[in-house]
C-alpha distance (Angstrom), angle and dihedral (degrees) to the residues before:
residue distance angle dihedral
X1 . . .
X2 3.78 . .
X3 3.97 92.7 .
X4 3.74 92.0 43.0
X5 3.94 86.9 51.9
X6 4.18 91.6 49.4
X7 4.03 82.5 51.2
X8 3.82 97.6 53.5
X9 3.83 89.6 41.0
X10 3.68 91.2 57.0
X11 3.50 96.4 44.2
X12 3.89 91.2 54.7
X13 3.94 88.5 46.3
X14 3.65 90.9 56.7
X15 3.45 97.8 50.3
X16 3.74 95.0 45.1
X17 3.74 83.9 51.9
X18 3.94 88.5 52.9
X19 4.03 88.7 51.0
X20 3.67 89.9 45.6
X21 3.99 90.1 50.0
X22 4.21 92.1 52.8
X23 3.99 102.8 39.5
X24 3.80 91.5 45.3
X25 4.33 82.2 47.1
X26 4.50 82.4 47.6
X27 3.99 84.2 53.7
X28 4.14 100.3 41.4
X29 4.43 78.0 57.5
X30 3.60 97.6 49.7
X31 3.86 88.8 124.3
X32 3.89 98.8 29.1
X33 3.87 103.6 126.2
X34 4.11 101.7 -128.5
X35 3.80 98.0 19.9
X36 3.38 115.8 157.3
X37 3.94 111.9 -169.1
X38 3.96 118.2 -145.9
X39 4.07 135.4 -152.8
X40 3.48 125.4 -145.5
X41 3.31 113.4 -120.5
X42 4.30 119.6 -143.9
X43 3.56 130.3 -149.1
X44 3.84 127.1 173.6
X45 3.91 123.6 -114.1
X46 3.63 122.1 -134.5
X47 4.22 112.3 -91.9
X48 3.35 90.2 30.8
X49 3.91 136.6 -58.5
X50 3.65 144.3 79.3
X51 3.66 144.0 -84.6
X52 3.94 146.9 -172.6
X53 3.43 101.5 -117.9
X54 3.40 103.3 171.8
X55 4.20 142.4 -31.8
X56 4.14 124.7 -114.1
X57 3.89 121.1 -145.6
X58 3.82 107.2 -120.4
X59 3.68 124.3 -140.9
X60 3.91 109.2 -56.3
X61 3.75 116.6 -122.8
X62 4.22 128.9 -90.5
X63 3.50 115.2 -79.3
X64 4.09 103.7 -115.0
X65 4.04 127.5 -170.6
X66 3.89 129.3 -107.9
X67 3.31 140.0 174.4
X68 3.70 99.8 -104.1
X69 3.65 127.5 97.0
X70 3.68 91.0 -157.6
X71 3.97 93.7 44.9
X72 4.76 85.9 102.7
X73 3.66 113.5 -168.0
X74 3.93 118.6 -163.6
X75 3.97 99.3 -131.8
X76 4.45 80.8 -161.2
X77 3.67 152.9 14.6
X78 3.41 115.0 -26.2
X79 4.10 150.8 60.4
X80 3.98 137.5 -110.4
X81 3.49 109.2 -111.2
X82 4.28 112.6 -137.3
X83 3.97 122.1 177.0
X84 4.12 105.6 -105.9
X85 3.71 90.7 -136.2
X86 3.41 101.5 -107.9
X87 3.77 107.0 67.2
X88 3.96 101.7 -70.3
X89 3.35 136.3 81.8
X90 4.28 141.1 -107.1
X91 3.68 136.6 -160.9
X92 3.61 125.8 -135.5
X93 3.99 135.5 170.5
X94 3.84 87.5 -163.0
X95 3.69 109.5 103.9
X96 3.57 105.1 -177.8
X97 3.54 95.2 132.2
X98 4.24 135.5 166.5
X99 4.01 137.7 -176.8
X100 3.46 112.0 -105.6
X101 4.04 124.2 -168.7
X102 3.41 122.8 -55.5
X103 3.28 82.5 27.0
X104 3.46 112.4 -83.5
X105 3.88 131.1 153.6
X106 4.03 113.3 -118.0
X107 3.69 132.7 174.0
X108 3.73 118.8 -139.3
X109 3.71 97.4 -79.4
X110 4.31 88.7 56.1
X111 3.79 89.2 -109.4
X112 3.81 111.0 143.1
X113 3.74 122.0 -122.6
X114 3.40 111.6 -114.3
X115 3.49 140.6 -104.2
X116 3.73 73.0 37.5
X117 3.82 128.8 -150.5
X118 4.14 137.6 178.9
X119 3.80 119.1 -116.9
X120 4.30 110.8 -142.0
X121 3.79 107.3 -99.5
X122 3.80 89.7 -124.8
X123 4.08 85.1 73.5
X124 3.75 120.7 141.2
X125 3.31 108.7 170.1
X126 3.48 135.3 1.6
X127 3.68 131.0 -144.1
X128 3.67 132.5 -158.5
X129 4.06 121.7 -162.9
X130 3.94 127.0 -151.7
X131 4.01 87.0 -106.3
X132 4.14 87.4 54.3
X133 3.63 99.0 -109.8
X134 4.07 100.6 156.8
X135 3.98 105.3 -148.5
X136 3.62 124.8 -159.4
X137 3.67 107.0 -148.1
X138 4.24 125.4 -169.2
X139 3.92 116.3 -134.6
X140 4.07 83.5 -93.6
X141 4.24 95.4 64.4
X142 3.89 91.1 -105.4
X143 3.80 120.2 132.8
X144 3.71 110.5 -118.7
X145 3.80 94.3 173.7
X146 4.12 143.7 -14.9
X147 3.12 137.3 -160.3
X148 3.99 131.6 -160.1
X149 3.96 120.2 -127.1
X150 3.57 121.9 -155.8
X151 3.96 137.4 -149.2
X152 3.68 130.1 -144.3
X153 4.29 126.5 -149.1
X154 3.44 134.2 -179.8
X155 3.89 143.3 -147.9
X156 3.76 89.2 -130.5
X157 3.91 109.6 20.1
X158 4.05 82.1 175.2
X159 4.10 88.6 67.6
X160 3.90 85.1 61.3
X161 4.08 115.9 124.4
X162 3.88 108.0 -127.5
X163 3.93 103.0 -140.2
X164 3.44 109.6 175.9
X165 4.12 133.3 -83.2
X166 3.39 87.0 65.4
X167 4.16 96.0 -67.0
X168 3.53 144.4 120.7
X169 3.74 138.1 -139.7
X170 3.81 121.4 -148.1
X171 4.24 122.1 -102.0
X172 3.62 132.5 -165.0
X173 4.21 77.4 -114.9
X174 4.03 83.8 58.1
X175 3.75 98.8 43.9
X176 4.02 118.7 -134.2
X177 3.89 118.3 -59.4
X178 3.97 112.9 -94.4
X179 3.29 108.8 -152.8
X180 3.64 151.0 -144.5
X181 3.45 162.7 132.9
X182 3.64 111.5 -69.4
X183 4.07 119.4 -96.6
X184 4.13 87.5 38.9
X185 3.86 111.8 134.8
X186 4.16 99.5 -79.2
X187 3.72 96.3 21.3
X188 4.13 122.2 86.0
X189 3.74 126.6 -126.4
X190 4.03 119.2 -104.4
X191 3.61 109.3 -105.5
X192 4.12 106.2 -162.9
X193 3.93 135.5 -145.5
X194 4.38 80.7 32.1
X195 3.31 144.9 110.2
X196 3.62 123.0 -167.2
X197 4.17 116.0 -127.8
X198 3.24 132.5 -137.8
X199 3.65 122.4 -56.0
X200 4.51 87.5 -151.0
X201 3.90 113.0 117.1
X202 3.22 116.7 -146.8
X203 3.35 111.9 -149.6
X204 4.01 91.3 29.0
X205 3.84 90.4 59.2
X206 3.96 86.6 46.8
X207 3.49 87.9 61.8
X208 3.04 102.1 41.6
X209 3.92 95.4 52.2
X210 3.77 86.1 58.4
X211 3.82 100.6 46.0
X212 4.31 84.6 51.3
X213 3.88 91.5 48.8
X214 3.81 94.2 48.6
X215 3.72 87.7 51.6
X216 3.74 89.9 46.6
X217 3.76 91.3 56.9
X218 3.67 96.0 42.1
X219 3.87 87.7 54.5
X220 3.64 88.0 46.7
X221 4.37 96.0 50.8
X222 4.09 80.4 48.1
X223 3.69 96.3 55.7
X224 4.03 85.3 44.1
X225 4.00 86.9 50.1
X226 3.59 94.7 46.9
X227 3.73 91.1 50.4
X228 3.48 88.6 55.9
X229 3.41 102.1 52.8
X230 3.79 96.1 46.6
X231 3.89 75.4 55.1
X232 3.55 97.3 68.1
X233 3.60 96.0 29.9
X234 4.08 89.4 63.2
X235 4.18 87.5 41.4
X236 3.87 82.3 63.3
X237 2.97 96.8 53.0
X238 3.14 105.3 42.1
């Protein structure tokens, strides 16, 4: 009983280590535009224990004006798709995105939006519409040229891979990308000149970060107590 007790013990202090790792990640991107914080989700194993089974995107963050037409906010489910660089694709909520010679729409990290599509050189202006049309407008208003972007959603956005710049690649946990225009059934209209926040709470997280470190050190005085008692149990029969 004593060894099956140490092995539930350490189970639970992993996985409170685990939920300690990702809400202290939520609070270090408080203030990263697009953010969307995660909780680990816990299942039990059979013979006694627990696990990590999985994580849960939280609620994303509020949707908040800026002074860039190209700054795209999804207003609803769903991610930008960008080209990874290397023949694949990544999925991002951050919308901080900028023009870049010939033409070409990048987000911060230079990765292309994807399908992709070349504005004229001779743009002015460029306009972006709820359904994600990107128009290419000359100095007099007319449209020269548009292009059509495109957002990705999953049946499990939890399964998602985080790879760095704040974007995801798809998993067989995930399921493939379906994908469509934006303002389709499932996918959110573009709201643009925003950015969307980050989805961290505060005082949530704070919470949370205690709750995960009390259970860490009650796993931790079990394992000790455990140890112990196997102790004496082996003195006996000794």
């Amino acid at each position: 009983m004593a060894i099956e007790g140490i092995y539930a013990a350490v189970s639970g202090l992993r996985a409170a280590e685990r939920r300690v790792g990702q809400t202290a990640h939520n609070l270090a991107n408080v203030s990263t535009p697009g953010f969307m914080p995660r909780r680990m989700d816990q299942a039990e194993v059979a013979g006694g224990g627990v696990q990590i089974s999985g994580s849960t995107p939280l609620t994303p963050g509020p949707i908040i004006p800026s002074e860039r037409p190209l700054d795209l906010a999804i207003n609803g489910g769903g991610f930008f798709v960008l080209d990874d660089g290397n023949g694949g694709q990544v999925y991002s909520r951050v919308g901080n995105f900028q023009l870049e010679a010939p033409g070409r729409l990048v987000d911060g990290q230079g990765r292309q939006v994807l399908p992709a599509f070349t504005l004229p050189a001779q743009t002015a202006s460029v306009r972006v519409t709820p359904q994600g049309q990107v128009q290419a407008l000359a100095s007099d208003g007319s449209l020269l040229a548009q292009g059509q972007l495109q957002t990705a959603v999953f049946g499990n956005p939890g399964g998602l891979e985080p790879v760095g710049g704040n974007a995801y690649r798809a998993t067989g946990a995930s399921g493939p990308p379906a994908v469509a225009a934006p303002g389709t059934p499932g996918h959110g209209e573009i709201v643009a000149g925003a950015m969307q926040a980050s989805g961290t709470d505060i005082a949530s997280s704070m919470v949370d970060l205690i709750i995960d470190q009390r259970a860490f050190e009650a796993n931790l005085k079990t394992i000790k107590t455990q140890d112990d008692m196997l102790g004496s149990i082996l003195d006996v029969l000794a």
